[in-house]
DRENTIDO-708537 format. One line per field, with one value per residue: residue number from 1; residue in three letters; x, y, z of N, C-alpha, C in turn. Coordinates in pm, 1 decimal. Example, Ala and Ser with C-alpha at 12.3 -4.5 7.8 and 13.67 -1.06 7.14 Angstrom:
// residues 2
k = c(1,2)
r = c(ALA,SER)
n_c1 = c(1319.0,1285.0)
n_c2 = c(-569.0,-225.0)
n_c3 = c(780.0,708.0)
ca_c1 = c(1230.0,1367.0)
ca_c2 = c(-450.0,-106.0)
ca_c3 = c(780.0,714.0)
c_c1 = c(1320.0,1290.0)
c_c2 = c(-330.0,3.0)
c_c3 = c(780.0,787.0)
// end
This chain:
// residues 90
k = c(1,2,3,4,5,6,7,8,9,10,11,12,13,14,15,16,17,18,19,20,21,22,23,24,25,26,27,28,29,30,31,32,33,34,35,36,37,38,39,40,41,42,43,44,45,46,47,48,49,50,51,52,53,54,55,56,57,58,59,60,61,62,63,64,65,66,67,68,69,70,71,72,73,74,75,76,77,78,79,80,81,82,83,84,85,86,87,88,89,90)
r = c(UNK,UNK,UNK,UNK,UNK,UNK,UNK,UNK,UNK,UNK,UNK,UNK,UNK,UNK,UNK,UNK,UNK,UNK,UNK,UNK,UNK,UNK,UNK,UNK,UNK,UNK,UNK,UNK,UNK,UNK,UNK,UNK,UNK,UNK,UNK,UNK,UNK,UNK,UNK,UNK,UNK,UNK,UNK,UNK,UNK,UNK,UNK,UNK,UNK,UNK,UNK,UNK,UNK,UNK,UNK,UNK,UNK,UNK,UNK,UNK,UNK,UNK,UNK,UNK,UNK,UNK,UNK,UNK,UNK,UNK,UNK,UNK,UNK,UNK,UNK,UNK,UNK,UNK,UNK,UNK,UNK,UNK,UNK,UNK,UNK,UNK,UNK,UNK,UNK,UNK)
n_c1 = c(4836.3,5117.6,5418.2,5704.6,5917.4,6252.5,6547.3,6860.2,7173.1,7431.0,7738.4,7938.0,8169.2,8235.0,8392.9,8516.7,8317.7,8298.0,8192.8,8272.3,8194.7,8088.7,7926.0,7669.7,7715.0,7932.8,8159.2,8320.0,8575.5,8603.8,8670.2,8780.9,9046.6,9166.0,9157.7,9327.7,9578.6,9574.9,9502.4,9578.2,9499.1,9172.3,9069.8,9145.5,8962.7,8730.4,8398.8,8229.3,7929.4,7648.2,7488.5,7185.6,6918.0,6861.9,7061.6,7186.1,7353.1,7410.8,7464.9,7549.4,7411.4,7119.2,7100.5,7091.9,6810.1,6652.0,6707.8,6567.7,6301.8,6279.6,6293.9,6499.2,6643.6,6805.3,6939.1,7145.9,7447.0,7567.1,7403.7,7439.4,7441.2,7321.3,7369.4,7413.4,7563.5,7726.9,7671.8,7438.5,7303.1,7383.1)
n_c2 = c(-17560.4,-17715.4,-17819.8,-17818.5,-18065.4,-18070.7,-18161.5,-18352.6,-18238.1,-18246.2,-18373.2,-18315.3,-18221.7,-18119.4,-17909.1,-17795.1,-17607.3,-17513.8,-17538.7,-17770.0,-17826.2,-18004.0,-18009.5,-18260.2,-18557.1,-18542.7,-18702.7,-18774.8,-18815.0,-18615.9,-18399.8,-18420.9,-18497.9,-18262.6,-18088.4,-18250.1,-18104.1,-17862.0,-17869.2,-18149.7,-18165.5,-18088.8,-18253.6,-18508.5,-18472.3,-18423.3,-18428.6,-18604.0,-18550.8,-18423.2,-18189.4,-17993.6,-17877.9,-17616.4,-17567.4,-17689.7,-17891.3,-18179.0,-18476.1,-18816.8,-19020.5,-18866.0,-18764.3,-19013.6,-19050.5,-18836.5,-18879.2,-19076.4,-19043.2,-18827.6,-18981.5,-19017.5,-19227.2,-19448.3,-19707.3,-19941.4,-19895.0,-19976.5,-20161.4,-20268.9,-20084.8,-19751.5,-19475.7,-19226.6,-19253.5,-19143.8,-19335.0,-19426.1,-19229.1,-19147.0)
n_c3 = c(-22162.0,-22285.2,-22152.3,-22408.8,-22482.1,-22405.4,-22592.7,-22676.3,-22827.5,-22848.4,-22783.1,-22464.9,-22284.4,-21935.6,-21722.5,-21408.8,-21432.2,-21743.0,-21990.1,-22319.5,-22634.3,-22914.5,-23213.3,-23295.6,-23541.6,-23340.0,-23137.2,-22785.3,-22742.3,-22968.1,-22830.9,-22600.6,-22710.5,-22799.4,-22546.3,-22417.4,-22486.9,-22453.6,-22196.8,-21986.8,-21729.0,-21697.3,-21950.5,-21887.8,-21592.8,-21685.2,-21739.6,-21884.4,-22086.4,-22264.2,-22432.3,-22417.1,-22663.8,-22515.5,-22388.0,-22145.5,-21944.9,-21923.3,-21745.3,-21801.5,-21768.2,-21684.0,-21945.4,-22079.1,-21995.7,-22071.6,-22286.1,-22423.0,-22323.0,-22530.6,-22756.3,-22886.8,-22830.7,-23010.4,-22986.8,-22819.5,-22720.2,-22515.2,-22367.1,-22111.5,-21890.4,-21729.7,-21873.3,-22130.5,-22442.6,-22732.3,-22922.5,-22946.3,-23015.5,-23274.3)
ca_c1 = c(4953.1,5182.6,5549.7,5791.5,6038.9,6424.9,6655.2,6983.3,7182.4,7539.2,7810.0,7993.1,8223.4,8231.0,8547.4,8489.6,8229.1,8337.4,8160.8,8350.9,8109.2,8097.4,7794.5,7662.4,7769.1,8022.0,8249.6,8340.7,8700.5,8698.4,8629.5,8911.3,9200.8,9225.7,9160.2,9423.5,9678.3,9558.1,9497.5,9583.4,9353.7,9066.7,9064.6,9103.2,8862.2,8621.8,8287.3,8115.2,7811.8,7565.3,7434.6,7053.7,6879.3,6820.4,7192.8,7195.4,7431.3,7355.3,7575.7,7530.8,7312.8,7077.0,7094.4,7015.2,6653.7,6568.9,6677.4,6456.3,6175.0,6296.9,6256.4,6604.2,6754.1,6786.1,7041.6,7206.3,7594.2,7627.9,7290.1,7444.6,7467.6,7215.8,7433.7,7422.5,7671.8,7697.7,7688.1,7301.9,7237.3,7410.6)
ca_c2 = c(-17545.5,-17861.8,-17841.6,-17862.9,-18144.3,-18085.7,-18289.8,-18347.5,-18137.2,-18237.8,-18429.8,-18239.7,-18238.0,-18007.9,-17891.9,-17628.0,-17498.6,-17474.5,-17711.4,-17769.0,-17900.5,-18063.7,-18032.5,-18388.4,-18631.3,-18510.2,-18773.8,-18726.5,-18789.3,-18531.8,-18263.8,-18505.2,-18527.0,-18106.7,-18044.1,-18251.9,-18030.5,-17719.1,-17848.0,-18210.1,-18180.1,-18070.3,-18372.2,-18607.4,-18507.7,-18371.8,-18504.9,-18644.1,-18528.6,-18385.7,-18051.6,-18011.1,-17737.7,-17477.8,-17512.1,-17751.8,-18007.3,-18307.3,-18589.7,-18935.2,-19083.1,-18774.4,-18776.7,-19069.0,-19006.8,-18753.2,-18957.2,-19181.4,-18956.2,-18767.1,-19037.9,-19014.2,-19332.6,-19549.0,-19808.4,-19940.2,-19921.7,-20083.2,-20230.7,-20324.6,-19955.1,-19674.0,-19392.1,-19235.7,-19286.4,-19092.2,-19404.0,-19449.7,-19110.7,-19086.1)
ca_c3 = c(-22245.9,-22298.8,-22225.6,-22527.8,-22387.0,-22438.0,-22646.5,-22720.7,-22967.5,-22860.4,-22642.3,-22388.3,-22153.4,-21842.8,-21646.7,-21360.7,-21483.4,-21871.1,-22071.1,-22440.0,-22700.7,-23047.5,-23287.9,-23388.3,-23501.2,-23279.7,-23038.9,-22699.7,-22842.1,-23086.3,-22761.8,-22540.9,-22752.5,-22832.2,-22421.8,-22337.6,-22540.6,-22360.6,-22039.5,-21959.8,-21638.7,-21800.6,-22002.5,-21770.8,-21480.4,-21733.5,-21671.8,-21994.8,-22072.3,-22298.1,-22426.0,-22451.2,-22727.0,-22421.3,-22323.8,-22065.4,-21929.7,-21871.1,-21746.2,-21904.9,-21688.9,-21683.3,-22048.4,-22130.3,-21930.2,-22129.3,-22451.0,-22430.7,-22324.0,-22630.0,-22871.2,-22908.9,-22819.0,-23101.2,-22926.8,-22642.7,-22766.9,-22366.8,-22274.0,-21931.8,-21815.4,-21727.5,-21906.2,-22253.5,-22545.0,-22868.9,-23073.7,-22871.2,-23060.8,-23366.9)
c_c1 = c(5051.9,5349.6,5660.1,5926.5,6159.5,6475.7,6778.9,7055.8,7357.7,7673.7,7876.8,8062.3,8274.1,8339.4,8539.3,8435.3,8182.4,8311.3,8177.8,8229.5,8131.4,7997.5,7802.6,7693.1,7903.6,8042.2,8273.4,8496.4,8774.2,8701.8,8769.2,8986.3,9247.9,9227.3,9287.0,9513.2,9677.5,9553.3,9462.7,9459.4,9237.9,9020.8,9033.8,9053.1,8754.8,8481.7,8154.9,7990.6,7687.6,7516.6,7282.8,7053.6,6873.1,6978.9,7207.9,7271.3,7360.0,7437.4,7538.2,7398.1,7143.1,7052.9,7013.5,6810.6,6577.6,6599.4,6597.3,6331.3,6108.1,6241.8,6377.1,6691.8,6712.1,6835.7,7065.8,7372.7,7651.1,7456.4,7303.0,7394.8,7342.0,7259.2,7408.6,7535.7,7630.3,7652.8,7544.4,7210.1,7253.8,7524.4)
c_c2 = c(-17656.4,-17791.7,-17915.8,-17913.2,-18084.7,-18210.6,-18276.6,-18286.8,-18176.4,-18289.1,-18314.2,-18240.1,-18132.5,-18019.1,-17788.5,-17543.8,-17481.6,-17572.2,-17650.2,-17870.0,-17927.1,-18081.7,-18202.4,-18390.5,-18654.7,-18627.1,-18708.9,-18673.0,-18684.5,-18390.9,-18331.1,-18463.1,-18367.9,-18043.1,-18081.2,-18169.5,-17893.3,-17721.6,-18032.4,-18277.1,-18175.1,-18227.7,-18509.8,-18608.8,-18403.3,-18453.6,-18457.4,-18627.2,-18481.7,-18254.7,-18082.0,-17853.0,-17622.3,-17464.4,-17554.6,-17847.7,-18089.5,-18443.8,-18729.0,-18997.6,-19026.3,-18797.1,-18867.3,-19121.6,-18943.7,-18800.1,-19073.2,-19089.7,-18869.6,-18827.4,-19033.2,-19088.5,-19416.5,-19648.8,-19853.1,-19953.6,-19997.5,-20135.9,-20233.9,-20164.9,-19852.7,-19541.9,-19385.1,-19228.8,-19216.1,-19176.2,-19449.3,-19327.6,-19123.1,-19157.1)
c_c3 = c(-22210.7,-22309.9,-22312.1,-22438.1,-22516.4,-22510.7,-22683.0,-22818.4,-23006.0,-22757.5,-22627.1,-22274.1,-22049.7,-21743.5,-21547.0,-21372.3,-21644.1,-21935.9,-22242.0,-22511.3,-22808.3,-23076.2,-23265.7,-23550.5,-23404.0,-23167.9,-22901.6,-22675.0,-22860.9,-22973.2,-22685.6,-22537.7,-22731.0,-22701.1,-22378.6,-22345.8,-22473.1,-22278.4,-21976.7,-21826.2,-21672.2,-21865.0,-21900.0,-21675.7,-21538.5,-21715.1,-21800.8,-22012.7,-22203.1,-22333.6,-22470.9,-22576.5,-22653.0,-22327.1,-22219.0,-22023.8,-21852.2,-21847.6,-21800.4,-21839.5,-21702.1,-21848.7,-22130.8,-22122.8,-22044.2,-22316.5,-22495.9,-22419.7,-22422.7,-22763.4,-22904.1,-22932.5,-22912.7,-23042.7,-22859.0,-22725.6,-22594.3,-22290.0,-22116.6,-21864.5,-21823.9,-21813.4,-22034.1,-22307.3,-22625.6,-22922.2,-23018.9,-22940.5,-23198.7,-23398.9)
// end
């Protein structure tokens, strides 16, 4: 029996535990801007990342592993870097 690999479904950014998400085409941004307003911290030592289909976080780096493995990565929106980007997805 062949396991069914994971893929991406959604950026995310995780705060203490509490990871805030945005369907796709969803931004990291559009999750950002509305944290800061509720919780300035949050926002700024949130830690960019990723949601998989099985509900998983995944930080950029991590991410972009399994987007490629996925078939996922169309892009490099930063070639230089090992990390994923939305605009690498979508």
């Amino acid at each position: 029996m062949t396991k069914k690999l994971d893929w991406i479904v959604s950026a995310a950014v995780r705060y203490h535990g509490v990871t805030f998400s945005v369907p796709r085409p969803g931004r990291h941004d559009e999750i950002l801007r509305p944290l800061y307003q509720l919780n300035a911290a949050a926002a700024v030592n949130g830690e960019e990342g990723f949601l998989t289909r099985t509900g998983h976080f995944l930080d950029r780096r991590e991410a972009k592993r399994l987007a490629v493995e996925a078939g996922q990565f169309r892009k490099s929106a930063r070639p230089e870097t090992d990390e994923l980007y939305t605009e690498d997805l979508w």
